[in-house]
Structure formats: C-alpha cells, structure tokens
SETIKOL-809862 format. One record per residue: chain; z, y, x of N, C-alpha, C in turn; residue number from 1; residue in three letters. Coordinates in Angstrom, 1 decimal. Example, Ala and Ser with C-alpha at 12.3 -4.5 7.8 and 13.67 -1.06 7.14 Angstrom:
{'A' {7.8 -5.7 13.2} {7.8 -4.5 12.3} {7.8 -3.3 13.2} 1 'ALA'};
{'A' {7.1 -2.2 12.8} {7.1 -1.1 13.7} {7.9 0.0 12.9} 2 'SER'};
//
This chain:
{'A' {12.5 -4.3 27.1} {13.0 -2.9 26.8} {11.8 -1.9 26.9} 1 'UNK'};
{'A' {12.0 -0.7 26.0} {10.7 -0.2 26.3} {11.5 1.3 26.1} 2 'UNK'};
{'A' {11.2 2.0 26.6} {11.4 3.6 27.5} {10.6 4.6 26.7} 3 'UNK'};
{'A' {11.7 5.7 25.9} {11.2 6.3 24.5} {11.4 7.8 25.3} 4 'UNK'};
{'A' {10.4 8.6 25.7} {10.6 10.1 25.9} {10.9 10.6 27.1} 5 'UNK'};
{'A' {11.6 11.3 27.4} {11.8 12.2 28.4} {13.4 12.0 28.8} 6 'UNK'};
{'A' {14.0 11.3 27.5} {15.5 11.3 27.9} {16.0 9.6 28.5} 7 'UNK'};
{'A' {14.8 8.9 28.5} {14.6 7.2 29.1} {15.7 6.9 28.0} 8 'UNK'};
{'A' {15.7 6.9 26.5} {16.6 5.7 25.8} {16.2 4.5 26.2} 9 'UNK'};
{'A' {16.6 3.7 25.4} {16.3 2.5 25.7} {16.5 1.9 24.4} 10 'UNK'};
{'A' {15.0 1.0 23.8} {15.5 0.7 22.7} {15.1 -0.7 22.8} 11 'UNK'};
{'A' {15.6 -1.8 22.3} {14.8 -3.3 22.3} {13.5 -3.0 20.9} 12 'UNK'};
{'A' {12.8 -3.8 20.9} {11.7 -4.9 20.5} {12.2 -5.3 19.2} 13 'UNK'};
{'A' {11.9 -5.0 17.9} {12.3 -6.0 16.5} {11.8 -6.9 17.0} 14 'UNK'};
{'A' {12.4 -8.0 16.1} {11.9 -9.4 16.1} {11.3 -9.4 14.7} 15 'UNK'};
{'A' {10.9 -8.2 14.0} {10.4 -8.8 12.9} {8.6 -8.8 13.0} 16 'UNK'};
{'A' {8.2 -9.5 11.8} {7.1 -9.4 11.6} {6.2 -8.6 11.4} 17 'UNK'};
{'A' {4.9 -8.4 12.4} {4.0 -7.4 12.4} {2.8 -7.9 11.3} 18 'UNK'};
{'A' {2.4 -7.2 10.3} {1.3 -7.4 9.9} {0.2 -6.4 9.7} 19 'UNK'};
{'A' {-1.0 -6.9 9.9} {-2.2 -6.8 10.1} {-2.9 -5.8 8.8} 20 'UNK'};
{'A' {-2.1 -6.3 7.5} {-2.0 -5.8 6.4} {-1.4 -4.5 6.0} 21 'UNK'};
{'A' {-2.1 -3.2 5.4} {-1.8 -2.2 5.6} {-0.5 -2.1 4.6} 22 'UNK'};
{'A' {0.6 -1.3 4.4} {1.6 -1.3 3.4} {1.2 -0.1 1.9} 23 'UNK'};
{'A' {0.5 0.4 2.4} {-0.4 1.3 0.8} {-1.5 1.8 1.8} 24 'UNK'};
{'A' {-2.4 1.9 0.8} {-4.1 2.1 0.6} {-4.8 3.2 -0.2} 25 'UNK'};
{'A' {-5.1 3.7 0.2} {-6.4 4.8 -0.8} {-6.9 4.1 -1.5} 26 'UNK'};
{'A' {-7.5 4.7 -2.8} {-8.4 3.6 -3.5} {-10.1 3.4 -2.3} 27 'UNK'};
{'A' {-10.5 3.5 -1.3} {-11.3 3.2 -0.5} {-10.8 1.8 -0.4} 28 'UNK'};
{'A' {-9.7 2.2 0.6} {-9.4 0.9 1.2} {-8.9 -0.3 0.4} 29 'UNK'};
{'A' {-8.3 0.5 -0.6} {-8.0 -0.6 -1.6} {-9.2 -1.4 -2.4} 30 'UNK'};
{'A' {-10.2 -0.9 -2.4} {-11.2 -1.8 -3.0} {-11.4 -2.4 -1.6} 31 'UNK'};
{'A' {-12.1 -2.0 -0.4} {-11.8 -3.1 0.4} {-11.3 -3.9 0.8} 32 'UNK'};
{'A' {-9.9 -4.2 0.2} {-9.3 -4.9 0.5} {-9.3 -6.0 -0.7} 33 'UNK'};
{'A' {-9.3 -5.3 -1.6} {-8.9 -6.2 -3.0} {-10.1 -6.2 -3.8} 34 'UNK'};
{'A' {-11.1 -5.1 -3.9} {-12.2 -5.2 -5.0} {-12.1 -4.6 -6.4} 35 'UNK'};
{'A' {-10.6 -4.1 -6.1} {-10.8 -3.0 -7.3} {-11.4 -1.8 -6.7} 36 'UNK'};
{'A' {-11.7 -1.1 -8.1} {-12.3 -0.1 -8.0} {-11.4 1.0 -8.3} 37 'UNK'};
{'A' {-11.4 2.3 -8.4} {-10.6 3.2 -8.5} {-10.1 3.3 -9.6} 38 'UNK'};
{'A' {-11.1 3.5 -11.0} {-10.6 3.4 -12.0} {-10.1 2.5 -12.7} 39 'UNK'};
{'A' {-10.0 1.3 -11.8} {-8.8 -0.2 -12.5} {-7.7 0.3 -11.3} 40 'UNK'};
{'A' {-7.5 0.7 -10.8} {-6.2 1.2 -9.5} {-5.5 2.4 -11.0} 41 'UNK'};
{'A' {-6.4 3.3 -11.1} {-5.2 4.2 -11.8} {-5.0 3.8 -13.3} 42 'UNK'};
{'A' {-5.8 2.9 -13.8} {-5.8 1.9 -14.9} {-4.3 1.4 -15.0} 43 'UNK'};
{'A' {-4.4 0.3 -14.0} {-3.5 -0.8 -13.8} {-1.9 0.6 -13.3} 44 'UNK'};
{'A' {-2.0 1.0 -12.7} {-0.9 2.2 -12.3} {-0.6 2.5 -13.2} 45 'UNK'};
{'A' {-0.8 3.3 -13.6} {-0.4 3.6 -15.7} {0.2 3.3 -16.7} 46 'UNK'};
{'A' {-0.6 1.9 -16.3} {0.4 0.9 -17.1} {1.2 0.2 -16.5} 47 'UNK'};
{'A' {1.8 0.8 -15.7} {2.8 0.1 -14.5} {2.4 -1.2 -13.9} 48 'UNK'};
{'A' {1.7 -1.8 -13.9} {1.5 -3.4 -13.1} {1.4 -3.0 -12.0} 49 'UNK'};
{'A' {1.2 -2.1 -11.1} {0.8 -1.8 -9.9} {1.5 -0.7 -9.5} 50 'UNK'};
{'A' {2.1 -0.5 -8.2} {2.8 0.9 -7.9} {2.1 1.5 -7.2} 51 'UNK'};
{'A' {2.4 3.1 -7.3} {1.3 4.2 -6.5} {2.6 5.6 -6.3} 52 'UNK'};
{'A' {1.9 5.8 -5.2} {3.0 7.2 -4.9} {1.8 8.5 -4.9} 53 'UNK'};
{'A' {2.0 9.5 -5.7} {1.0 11.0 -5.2} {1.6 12.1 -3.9} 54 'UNK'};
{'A' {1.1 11.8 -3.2} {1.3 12.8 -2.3} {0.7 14.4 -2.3} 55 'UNK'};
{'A' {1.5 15.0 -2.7} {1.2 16.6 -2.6} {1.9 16.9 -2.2} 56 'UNK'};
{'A' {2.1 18.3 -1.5} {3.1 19.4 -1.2} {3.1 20.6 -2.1} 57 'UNK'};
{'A' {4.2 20.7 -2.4} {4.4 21.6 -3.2} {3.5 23.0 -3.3} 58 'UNK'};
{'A' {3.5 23.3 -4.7} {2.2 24.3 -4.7} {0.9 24.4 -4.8} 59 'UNK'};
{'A' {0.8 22.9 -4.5} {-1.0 22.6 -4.1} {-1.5 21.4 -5.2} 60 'UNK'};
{'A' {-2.3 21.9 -5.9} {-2.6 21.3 -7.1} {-3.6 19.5 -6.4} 61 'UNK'};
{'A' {-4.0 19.9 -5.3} {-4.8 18.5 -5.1} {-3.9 17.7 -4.2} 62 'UNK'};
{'A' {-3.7 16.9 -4.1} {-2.9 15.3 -3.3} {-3.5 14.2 -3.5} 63 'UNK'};
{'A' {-2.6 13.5 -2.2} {-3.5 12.3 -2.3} {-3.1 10.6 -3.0} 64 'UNK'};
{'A' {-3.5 10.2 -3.6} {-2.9 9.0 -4.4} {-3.0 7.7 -3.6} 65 'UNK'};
{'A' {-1.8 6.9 -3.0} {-1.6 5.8 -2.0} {-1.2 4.6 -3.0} 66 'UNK'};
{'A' {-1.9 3.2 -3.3} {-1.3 1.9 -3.8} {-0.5 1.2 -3.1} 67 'UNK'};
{'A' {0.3 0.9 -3.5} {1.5 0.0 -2.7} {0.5 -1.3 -3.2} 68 'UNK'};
{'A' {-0.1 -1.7 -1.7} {-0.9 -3.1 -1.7} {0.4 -4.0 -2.0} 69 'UNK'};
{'A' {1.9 -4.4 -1.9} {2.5 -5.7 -1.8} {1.9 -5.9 -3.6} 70 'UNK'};
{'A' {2.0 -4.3 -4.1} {2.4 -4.6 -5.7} {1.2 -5.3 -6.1} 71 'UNK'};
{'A' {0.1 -4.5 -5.6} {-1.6 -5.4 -6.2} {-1.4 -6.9 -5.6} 72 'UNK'};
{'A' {-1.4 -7.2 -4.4} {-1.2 -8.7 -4.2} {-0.6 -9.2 -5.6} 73 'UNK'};
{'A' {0.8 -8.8 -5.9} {1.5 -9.8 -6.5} {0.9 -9.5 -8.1} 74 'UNK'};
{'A' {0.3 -8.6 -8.6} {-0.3 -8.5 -9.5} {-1.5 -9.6 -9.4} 75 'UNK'};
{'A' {-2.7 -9.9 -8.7} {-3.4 -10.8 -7.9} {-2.8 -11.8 -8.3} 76 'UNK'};
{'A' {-1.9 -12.5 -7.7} {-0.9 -13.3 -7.8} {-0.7 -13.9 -9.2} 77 'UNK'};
{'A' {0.0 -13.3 -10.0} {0.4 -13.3 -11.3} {-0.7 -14.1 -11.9} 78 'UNK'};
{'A' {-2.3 -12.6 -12.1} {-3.2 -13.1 -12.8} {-3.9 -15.0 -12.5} 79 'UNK'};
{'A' {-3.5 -15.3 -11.0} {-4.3 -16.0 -10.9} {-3.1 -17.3 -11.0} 80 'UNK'};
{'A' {-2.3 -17.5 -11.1} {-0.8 -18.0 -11.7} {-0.7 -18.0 -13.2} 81 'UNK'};
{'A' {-1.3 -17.2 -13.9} {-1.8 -17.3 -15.6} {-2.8 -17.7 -15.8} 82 'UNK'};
{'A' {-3.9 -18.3 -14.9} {-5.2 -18.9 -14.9} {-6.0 -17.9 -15.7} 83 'UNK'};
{'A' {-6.0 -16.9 -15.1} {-7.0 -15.6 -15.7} {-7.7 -15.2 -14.5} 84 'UNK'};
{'A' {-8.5 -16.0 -13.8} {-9.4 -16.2 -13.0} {-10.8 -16.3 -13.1} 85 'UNK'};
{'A' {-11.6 -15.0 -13.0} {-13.2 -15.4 -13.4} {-13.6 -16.0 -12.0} 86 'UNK'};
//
C-alpha cells in the first residue's frame, strides 16, 4: 500500500505492466529511438501511417508536435512484415 498526500488515502499497486518505452516522442527522441528523422515523422503523419498529437494552447501560434511511438513501432512492423527491409 502506498500513502498519497496529506489526507493518508490509500491506494494499492497496479499489477500492470511498466515499460521502459516512452508512450509519444518529440521528433528528438523519436529519431533516437527509431532513426527517423523529422521530416519522415511529419511525412509519414500526413499520410496517416503514424499518429501525432500538436500540443498548443490556445492563442499561441507555436506548439509542440508528440508521435505516438506504439503507431511507429507497428508501422516498423508492417514495413518489415512486407519484406521492405533495406
């Protein structure tokens, strides 16, 4: 049991799985992780094979663009499942 704040809740422990693997990526991280580069991230986004969320707040013309890594994996996946593997 583990002890949240000032008011002692008490919540248990998921039993689910922790991964190591981030759930969306900057194109930074995303080329570290995968080796694309930015402009195949908003490439591949575009044309839908890959999902991306933009983060801005309203008003403010710059935000920041996150890839949903599960979608590149399975994109990954796919290509190398159609033997389009260099």
């Amino acid at each position: 049991m583990v002890f949240i704040g000032s008011m002692n809740t008490i919540c248990k422990p998921t039993d689910g799985v922790i991964s190591a693997q981030p759930e969306f990526a900057d194109h930074k991280q995303a080329y570290a992780l995968f080796g694309l580069r930015r402009s195949q991230l908003y490439q591949l986004s575009g044309e839908r094979k890959i999902r991306s969320v933009s983060l801005r707040q309203p008003g403010k013309i710059k935000g920041r663009r996150l890839f949903d890594c599960a979608s590149i994996r399975d994109y990954l996946r796919s290509n190398y499942a159609e033997g389009r593997v260099e």
